[in-house]
PDB file of N, CA, C and O in Angstrom:
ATOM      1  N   UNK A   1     -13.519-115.504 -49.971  1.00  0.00           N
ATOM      2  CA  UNK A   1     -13.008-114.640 -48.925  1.00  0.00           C
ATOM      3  C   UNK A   1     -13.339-115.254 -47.565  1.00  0.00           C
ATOM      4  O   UNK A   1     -14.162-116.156 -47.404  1.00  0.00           O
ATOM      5  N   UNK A   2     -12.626-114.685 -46.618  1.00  0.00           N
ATOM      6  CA  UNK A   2     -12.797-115.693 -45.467  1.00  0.00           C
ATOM      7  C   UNK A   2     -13.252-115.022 -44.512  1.00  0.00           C
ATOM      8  O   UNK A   2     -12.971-113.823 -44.521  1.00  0.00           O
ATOM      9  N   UNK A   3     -13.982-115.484 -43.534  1.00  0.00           N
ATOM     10  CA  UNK A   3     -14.489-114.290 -42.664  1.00  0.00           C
ATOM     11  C   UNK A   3     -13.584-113.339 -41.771  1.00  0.00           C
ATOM     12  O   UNK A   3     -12.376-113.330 -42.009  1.00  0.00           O
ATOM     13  N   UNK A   4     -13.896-112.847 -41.150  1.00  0.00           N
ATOM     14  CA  UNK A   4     -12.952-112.093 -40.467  1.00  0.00           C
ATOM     15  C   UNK A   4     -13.413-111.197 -39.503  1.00  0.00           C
ATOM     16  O   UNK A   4     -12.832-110.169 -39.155  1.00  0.00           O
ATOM     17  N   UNK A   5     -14.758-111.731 -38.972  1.00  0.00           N
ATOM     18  CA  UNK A   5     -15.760-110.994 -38.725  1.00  0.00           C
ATOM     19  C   UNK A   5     -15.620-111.308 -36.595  1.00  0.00           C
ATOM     20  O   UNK A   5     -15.922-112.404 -36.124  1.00  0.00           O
ATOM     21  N   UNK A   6     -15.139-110.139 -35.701  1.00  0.00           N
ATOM     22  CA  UNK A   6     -14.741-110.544 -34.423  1.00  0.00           C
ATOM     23  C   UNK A   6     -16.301-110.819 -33.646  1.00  0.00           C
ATOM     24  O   UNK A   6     -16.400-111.645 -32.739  1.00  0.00           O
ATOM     25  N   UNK A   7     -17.261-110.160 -34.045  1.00  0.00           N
ATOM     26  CA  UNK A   7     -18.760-110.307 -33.210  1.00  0.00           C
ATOM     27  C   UNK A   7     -19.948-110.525 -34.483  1.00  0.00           C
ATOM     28  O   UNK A   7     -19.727-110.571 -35.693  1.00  0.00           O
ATOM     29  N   UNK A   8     -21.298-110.642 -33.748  1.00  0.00           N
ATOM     30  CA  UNK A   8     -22.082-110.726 -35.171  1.00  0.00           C
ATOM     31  C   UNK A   8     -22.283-109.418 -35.734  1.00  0.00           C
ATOM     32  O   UNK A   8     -22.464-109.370 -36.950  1.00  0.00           O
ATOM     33  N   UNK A   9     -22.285-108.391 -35.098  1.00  0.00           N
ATOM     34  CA  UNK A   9     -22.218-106.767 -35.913  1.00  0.00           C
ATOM     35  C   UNK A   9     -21.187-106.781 -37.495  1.00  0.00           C
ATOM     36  O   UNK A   9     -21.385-106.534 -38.685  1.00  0.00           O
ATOM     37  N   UNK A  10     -20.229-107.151 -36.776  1.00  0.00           N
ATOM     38  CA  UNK A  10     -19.079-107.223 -37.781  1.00  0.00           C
ATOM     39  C   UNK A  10     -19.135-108.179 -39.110  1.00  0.00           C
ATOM     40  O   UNK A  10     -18.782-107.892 -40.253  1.00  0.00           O
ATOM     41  N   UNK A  11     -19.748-109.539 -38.558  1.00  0.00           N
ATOM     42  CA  UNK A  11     -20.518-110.537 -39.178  1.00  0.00           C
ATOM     43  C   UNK A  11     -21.540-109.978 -40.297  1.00  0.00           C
ATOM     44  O   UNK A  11     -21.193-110.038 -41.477  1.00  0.00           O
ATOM     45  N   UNK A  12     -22.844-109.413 -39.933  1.00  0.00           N
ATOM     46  CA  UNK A  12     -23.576-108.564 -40.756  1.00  0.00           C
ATOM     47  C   UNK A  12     -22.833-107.805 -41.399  1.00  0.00           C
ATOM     48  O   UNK A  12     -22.889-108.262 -42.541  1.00  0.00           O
ATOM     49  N   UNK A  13     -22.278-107.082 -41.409  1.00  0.00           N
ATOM     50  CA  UNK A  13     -21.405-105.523 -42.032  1.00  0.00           C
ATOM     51  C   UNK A  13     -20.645-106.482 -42.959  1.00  0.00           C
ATOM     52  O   UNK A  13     -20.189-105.959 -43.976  1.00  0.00           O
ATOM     53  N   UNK A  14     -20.405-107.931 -42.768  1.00  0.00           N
ATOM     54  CA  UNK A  14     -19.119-108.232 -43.803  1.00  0.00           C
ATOM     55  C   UNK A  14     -20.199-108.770 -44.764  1.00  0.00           C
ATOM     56  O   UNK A  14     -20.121-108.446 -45.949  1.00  0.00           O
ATOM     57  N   UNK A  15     -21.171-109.543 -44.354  1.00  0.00           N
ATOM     58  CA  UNK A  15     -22.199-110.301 -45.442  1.00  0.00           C
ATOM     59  C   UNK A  15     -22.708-109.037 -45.896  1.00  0.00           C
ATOM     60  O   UNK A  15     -22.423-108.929 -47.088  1.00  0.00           O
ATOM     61  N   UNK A  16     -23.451-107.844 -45.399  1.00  0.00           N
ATOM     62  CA  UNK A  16     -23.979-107.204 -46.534  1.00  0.00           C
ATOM     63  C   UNK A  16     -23.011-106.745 -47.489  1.00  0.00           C
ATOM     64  O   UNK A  16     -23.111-106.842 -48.712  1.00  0.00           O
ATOM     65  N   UNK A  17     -22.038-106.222 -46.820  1.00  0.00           N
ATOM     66  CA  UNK A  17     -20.852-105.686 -47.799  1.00  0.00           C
ATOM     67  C   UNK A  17     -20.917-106.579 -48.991  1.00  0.00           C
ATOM     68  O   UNK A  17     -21.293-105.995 -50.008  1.00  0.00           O
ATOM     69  N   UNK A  18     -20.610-108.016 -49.142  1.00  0.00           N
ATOM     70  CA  UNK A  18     -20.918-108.784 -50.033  1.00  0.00           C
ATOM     71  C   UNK A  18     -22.404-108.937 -51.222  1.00  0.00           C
ATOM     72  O   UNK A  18     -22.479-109.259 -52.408  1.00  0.00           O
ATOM     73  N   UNK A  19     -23.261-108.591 -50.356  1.00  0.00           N
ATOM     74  CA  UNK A  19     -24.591-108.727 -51.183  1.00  0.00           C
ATOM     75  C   UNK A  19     -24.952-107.791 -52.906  1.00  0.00           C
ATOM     76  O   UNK A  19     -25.266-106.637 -53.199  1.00  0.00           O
ATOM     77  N   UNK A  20     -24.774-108.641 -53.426  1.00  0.00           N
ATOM     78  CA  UNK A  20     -25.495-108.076 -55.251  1.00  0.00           C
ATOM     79  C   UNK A  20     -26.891-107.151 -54.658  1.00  0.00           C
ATOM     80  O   UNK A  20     -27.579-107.283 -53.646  1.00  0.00           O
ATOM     81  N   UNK A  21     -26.941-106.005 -55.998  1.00  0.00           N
ATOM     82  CA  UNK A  21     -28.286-105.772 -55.968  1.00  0.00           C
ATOM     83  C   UNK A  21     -29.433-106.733 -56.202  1.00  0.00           C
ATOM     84  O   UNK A  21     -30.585-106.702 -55.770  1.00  0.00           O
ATOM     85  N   UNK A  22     -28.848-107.554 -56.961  1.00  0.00           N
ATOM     86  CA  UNK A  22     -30.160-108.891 -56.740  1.00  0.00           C
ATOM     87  C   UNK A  22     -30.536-109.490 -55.502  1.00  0.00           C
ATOM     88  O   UNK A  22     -31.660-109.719 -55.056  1.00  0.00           O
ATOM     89  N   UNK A  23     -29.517-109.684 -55.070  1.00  0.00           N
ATOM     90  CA  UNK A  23     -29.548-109.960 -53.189  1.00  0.00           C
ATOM     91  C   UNK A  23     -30.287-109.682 -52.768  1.00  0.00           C
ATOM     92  O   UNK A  23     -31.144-110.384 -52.230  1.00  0.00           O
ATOM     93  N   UNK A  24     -30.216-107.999 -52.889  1.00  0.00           N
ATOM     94  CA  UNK A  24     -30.940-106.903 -51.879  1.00  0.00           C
ATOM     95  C   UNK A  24     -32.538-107.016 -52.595  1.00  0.00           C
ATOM     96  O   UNK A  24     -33.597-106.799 -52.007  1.00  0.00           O
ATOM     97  N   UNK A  25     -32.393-107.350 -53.783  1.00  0.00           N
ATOM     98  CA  UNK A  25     -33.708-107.164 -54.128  1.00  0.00           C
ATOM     99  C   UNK A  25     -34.480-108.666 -54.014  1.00  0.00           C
ATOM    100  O   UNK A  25     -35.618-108.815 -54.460  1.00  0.00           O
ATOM    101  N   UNK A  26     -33.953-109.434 -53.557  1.00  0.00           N
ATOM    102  CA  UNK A  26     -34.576-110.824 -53.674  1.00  0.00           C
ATOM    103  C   UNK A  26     -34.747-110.634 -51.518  1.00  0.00           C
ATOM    104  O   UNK A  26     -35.750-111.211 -51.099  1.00  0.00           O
ATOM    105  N   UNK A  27     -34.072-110.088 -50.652  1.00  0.00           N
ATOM    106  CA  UNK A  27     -34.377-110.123 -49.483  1.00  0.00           C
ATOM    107  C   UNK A  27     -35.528-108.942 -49.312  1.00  0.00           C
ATOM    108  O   UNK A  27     -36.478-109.242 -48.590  1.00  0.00           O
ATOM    109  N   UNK A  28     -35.524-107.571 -49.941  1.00  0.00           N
ATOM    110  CA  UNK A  28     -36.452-107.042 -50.232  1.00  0.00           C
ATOM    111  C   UNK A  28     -38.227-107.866 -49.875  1.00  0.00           C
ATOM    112  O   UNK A  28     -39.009-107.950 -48.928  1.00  0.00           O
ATOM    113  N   UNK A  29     -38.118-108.410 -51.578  1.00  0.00           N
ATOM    114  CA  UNK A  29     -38.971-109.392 -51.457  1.00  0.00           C
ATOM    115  C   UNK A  29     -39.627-110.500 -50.345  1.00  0.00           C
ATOM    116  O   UNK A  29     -40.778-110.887 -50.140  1.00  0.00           O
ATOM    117  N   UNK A  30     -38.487-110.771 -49.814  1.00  0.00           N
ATOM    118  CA  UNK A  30     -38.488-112.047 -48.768  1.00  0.00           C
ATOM    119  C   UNK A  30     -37.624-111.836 -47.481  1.00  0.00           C
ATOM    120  O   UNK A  30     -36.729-112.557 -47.039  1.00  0.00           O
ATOM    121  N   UNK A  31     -38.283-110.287 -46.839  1.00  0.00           N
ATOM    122  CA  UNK A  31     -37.929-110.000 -45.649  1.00  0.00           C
ATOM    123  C   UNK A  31     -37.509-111.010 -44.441  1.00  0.00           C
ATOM    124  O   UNK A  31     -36.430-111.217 -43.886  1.00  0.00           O
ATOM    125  N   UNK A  32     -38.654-111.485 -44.290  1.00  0.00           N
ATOM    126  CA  UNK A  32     -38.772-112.891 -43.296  1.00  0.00           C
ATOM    127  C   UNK A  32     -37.956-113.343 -42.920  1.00  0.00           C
ATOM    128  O   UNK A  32     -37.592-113.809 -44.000  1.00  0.00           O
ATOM    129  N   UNK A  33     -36.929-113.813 -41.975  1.00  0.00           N
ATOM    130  CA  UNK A  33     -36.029-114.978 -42.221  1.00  0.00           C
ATOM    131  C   UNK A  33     -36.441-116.092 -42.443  1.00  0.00           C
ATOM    132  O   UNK A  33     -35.850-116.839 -43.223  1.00  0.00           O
ATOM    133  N   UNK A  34     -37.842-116.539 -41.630  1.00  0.00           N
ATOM    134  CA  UNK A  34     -37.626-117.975 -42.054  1.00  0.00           C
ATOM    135  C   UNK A  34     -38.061-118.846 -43.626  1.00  0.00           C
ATOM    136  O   UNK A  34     -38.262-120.038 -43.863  1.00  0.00           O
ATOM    137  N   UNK A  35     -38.086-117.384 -44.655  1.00  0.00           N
ATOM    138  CA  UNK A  35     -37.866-117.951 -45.712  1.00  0.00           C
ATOM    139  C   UNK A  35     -36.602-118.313 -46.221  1.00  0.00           C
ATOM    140  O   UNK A  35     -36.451-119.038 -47.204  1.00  0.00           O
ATOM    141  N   UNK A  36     -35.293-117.587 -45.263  1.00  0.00           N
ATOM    142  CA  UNK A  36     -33.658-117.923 -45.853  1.00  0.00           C
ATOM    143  C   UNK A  36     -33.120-119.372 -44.812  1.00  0.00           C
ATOM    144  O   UNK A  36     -32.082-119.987 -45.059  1.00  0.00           O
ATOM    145  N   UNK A  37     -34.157-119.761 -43.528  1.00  0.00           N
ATOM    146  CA  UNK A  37     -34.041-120.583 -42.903  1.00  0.00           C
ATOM    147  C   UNK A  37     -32.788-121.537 -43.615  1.00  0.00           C
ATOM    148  O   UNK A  37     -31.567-121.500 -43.464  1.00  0.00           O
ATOM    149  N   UNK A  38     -33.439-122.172 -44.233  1.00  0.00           N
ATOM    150  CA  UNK A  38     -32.473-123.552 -45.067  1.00  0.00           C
ATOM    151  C   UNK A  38     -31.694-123.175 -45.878  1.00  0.00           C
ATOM    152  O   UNK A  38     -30.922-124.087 -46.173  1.00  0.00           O
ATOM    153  N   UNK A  39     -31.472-122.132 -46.480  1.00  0.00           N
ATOM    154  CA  UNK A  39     -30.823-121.727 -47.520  1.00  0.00           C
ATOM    155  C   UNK A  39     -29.630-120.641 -47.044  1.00  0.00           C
ATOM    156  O   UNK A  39     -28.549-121.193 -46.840  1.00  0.00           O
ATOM    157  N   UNK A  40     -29.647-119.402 -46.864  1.00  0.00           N
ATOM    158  CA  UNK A  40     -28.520-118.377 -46.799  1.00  0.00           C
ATOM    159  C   UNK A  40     -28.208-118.593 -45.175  1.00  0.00           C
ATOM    160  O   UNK A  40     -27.104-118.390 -44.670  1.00  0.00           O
ATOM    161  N   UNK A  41     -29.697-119.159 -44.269  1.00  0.00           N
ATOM    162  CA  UNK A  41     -29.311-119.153 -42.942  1.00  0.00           C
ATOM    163  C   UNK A  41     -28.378-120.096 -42.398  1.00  0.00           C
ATOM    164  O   UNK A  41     -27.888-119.936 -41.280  1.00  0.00           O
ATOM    165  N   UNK A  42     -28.071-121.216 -43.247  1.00  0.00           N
ATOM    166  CA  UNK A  42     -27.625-122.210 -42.864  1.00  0.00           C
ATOM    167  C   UNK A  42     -25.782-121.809 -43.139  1.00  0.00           C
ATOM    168  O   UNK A  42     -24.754-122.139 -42.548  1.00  0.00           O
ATOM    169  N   UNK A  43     -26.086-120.930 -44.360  1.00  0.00           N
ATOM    170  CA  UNK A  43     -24.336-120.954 -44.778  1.00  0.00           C
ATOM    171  C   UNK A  43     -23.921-119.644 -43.989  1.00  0.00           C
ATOM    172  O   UNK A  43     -22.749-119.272 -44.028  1.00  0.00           O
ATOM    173  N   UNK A  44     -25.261-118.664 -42.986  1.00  0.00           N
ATOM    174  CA  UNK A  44     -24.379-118.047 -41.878  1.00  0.00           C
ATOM    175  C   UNK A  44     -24.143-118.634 -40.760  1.00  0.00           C
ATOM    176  O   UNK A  44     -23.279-118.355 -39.928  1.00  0.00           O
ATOM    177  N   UNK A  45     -24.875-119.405 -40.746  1.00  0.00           N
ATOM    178  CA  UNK A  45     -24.555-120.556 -39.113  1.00  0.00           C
ATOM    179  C   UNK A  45     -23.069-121.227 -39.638  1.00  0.00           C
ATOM    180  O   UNK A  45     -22.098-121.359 -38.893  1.00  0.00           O
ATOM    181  N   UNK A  46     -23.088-121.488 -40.594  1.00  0.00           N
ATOM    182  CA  UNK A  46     -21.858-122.795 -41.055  1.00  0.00           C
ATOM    183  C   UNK A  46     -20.464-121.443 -41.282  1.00  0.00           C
ATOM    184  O   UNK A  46     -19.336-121.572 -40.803  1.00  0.00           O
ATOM    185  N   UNK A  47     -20.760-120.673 -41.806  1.00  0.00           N
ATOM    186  CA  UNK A  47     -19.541-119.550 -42.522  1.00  0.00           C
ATOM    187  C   UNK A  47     -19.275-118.855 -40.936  1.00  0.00           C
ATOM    188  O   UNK A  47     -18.351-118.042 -40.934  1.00  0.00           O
ATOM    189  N   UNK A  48     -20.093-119.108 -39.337  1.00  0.00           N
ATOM    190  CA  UNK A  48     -19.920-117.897 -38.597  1.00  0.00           C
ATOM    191  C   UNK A  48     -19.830-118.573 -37.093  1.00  0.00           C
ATOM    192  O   UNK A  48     -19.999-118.050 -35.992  1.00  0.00           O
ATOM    193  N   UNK A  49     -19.461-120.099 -37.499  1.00  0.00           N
ATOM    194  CA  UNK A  49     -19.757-120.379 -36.170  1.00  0.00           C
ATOM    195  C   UNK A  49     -19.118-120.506 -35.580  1.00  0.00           C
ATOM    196  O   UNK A  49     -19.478-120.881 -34.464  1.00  0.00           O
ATOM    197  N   UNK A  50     -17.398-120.264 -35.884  1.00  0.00           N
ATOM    198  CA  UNK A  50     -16.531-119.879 -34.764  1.00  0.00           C
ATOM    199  C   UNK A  50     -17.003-118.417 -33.595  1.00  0.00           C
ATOM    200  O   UNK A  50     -16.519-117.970 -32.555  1.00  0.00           O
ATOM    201  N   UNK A  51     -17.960-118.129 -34.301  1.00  0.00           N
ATOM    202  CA  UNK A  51     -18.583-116.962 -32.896  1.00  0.00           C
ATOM    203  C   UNK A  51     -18.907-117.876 -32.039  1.00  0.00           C
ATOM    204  O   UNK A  51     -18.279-117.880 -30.980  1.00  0.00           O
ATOM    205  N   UNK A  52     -19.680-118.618 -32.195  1.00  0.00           N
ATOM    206  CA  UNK A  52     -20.546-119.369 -31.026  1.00  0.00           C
ATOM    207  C   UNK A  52     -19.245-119.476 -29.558  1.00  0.00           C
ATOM    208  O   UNK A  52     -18.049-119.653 -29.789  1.00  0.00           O
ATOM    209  N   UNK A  53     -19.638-119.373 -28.572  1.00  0.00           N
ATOM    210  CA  UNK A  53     -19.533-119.604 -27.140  1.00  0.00           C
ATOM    211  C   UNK A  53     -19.159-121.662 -27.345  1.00  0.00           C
ATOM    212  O   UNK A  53     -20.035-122.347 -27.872  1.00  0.00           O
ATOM    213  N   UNK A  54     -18.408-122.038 -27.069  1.00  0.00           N
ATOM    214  CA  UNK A  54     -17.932-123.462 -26.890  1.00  0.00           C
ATOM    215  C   UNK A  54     -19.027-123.928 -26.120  1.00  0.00           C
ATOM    216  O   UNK A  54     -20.020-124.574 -26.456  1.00  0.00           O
ATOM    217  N   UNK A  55     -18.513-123.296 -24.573  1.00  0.00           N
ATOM    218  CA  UNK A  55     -19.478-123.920 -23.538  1.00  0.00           C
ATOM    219  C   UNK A  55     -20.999-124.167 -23.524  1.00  0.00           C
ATOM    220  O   UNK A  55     -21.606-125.077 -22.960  1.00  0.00           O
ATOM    221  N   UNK A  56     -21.504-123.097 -24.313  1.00  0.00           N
ATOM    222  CA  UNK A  56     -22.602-122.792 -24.735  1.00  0.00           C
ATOM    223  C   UNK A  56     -23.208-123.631 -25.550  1.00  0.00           C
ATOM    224  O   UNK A  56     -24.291-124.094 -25.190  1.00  0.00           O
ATOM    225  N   UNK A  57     -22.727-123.955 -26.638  1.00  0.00           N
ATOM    226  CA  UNK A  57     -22.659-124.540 -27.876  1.00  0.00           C
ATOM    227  C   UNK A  57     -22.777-126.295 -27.390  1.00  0.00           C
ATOM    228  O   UNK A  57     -23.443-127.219 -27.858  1.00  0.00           O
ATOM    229  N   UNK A  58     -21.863-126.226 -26.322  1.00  0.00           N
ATOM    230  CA  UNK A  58     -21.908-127.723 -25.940  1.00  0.00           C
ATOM    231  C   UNK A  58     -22.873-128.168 -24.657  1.00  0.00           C
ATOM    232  O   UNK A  58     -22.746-129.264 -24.110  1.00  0.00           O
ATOM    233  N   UNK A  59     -23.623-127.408 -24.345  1.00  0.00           N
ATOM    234  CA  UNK A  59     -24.745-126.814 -23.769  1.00  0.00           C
ATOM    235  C   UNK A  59     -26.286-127.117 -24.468  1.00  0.00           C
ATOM    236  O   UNK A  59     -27.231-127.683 -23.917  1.00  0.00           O
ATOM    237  N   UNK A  60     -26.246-126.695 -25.518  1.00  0.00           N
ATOM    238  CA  UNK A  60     -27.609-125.939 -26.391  1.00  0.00           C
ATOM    239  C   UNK A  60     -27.488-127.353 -27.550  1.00  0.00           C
ATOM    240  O   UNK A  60     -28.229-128.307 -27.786  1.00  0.00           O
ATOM    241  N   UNK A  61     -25.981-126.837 -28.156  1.00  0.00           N
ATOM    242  CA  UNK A  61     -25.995-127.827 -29.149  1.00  0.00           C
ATOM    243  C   UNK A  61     -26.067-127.416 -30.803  1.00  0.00           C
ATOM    244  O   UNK A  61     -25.153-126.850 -31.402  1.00  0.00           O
ATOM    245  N   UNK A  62     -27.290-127.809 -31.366  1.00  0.00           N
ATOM    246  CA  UNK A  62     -28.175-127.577 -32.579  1.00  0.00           C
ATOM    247  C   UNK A  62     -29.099-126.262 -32.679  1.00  0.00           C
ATOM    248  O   UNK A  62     -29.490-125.764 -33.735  1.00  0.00           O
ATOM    249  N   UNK A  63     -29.309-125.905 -31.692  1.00  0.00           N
ATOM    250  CA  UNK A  63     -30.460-125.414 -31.162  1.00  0.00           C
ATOM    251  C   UNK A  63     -29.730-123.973 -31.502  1.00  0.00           C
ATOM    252  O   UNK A  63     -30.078-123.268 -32.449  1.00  0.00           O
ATOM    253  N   UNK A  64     -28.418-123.566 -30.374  1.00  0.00           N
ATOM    254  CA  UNK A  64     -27.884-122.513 -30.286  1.00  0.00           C
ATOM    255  C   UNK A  64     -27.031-122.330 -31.509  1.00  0.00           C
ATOM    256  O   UNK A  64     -26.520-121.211 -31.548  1.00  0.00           O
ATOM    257  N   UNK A  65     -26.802-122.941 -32.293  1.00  0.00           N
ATOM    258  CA  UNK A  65     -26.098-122.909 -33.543  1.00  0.00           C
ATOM    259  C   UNK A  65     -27.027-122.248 -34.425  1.00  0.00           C
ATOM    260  O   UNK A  65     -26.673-121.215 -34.992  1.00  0.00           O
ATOM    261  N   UNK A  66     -28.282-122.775 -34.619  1.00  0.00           N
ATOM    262  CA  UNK A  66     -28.879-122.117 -35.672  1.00  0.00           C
ATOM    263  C   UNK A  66     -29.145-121.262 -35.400  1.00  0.00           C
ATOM    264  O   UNK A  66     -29.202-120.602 -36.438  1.00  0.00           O
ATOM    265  N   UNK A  67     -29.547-120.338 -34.150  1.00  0.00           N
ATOM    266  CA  UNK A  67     -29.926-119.144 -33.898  1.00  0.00           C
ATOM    267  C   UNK A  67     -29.004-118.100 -34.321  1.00  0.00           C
ATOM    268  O   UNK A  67     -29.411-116.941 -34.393  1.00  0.00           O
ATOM    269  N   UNK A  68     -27.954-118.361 -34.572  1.00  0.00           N
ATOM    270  CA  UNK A  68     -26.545-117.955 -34.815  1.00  0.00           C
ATOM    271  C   UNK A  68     -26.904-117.056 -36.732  1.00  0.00           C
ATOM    272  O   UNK A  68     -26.525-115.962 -37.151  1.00  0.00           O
ATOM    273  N   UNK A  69     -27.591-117.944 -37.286  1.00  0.00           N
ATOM    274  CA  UNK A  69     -27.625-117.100 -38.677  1.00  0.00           C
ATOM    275  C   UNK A  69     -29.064-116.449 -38.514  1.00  0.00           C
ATOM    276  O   UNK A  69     -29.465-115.689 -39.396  1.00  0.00           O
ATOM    277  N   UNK A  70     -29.766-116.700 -37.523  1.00  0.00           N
ATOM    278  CA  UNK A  70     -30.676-115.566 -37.511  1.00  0.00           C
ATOM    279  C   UNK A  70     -30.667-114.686 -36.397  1.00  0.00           C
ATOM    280  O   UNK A  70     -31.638-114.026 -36.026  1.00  0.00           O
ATOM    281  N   UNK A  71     -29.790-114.693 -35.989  1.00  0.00           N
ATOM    282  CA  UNK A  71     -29.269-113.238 -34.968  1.00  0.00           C
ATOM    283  C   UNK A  71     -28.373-112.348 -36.532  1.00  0.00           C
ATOM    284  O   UNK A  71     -28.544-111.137 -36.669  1.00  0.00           O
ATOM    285  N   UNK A  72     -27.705-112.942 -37.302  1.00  0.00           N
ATOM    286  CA  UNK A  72     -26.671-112.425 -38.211  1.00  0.00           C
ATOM    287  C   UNK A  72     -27.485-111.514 -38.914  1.00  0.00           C
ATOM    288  O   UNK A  72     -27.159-110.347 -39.131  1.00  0.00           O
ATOM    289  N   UNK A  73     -28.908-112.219 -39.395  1.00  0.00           N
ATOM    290  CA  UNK A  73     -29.382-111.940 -40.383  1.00  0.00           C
ATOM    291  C   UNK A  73     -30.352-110.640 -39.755  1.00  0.00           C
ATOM    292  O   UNK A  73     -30.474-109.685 -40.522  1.00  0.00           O
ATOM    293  N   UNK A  74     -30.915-110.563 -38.670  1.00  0.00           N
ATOM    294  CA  UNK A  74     -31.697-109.473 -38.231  1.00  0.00           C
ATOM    295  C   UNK A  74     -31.050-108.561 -38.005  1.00  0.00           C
ATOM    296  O   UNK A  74     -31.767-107.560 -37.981  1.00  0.00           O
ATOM    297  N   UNK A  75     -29.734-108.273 -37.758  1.00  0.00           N
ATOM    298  CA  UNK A  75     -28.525-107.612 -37.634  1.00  0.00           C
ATOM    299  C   UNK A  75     -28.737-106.820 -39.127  1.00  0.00           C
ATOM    300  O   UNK A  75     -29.193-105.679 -39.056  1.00  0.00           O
ATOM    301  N   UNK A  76     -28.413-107.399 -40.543  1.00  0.00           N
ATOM    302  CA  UNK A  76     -28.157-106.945 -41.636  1.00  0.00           C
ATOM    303  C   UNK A  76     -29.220-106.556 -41.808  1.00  0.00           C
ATOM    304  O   UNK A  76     -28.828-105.697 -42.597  1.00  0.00           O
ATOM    305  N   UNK A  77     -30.687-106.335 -41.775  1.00  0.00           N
ATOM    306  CA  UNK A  77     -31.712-106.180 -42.222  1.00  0.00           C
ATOM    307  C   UNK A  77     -31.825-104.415 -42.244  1.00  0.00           C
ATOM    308  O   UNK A  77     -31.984-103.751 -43.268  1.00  0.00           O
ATOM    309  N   UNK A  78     -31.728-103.998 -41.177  1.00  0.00           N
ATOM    310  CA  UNK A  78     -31.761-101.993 -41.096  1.00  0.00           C
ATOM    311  C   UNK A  78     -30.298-101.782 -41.619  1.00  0.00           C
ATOM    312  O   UNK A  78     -30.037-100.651 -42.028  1.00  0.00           O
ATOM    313  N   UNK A  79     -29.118-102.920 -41.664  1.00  0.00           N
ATOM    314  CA  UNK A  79     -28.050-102.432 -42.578  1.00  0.00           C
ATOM    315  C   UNK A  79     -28.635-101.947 -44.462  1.00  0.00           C
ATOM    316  O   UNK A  79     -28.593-100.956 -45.191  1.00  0.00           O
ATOM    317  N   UNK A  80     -29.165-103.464 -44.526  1.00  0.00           N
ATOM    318  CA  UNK A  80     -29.281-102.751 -46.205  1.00  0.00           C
ATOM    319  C   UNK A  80     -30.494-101.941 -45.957  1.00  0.00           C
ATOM    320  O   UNK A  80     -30.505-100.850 -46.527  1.00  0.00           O
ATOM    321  N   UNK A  81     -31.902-102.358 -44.953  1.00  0.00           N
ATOM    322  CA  UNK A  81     -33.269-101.199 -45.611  1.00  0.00           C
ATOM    323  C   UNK A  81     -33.111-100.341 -44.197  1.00  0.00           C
ATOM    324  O   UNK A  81     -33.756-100.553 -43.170  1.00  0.00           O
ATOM    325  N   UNK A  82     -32.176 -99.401 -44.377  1.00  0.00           N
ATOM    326  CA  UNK A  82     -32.305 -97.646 -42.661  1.00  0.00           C
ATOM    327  C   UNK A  82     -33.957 -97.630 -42.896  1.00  0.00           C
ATOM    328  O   UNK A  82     -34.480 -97.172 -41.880  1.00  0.00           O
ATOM    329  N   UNK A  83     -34.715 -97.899 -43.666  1.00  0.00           N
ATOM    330  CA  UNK A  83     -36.014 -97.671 -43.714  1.00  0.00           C
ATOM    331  C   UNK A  83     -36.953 -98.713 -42.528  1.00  0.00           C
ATOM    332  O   UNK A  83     -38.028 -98.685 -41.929  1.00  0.00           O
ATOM    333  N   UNK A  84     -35.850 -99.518 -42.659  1.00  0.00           N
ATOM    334  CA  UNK A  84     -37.251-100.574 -42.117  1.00  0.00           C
ATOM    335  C   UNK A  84     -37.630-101.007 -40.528  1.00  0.00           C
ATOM    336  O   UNK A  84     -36.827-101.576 -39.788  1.00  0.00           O
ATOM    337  N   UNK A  85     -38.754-100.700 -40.214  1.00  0.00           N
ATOM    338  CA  UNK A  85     -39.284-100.470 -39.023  1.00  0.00           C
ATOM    339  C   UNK A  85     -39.283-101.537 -37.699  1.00  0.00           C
ATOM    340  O   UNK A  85     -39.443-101.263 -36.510  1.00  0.00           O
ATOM    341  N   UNK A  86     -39.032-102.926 -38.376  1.00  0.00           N
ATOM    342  CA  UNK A  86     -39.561-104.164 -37.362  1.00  0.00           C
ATOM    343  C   UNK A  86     -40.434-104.871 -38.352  1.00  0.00           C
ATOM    344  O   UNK A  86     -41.186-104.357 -39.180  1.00  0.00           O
ATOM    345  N   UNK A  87     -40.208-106.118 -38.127  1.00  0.00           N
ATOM    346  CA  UNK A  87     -41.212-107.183 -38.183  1.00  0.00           C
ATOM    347  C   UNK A  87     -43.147-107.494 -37.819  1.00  0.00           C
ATOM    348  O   UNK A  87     -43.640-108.607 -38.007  1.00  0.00           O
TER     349      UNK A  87
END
């Protein structure tokens, strides 16, 4: 499926929509992002980076790209746990 996602709100809302209960129960486990760093963070930077700002991007670079799947991902976090308080 292809994204379709206009901001990162929309972005989050489409990846959790996607997520298995194993998902949820393996992020459960491994709240953190920078345990999905290399792994799920990389395929939201890569699956989302037509969001990125051009100018910006050609600006920052590497830097502002990766921040990109962990803005996504702190986004989804009170999507799947309404429970959860902060870091």
């Amino acid at each position: 499926m292809e994204p379709n996602a206009k901001n990162y709100e929309e972005a989050a809302a489409e990846c959790v929509a996607a997520l298995s209960a194993e998902d949820i129960e393996y992020f459960r486990l491994h709240i953190g992002y920078s345990h999905h760093h290399f792994g799920y963070g990389l395929y939201l930077r890569n699956r989302y980076s037509y969001l990125l700002d051009k100018e910006m991007y050609s600006l920052l670079g590497d830097n502002y790209r990766d921040g990109l799947g962990e803005c996504i991902y702190h986004l989804m976090i009170p999507m799947i746990f309404p429970e959860f308080k902060g870091y």
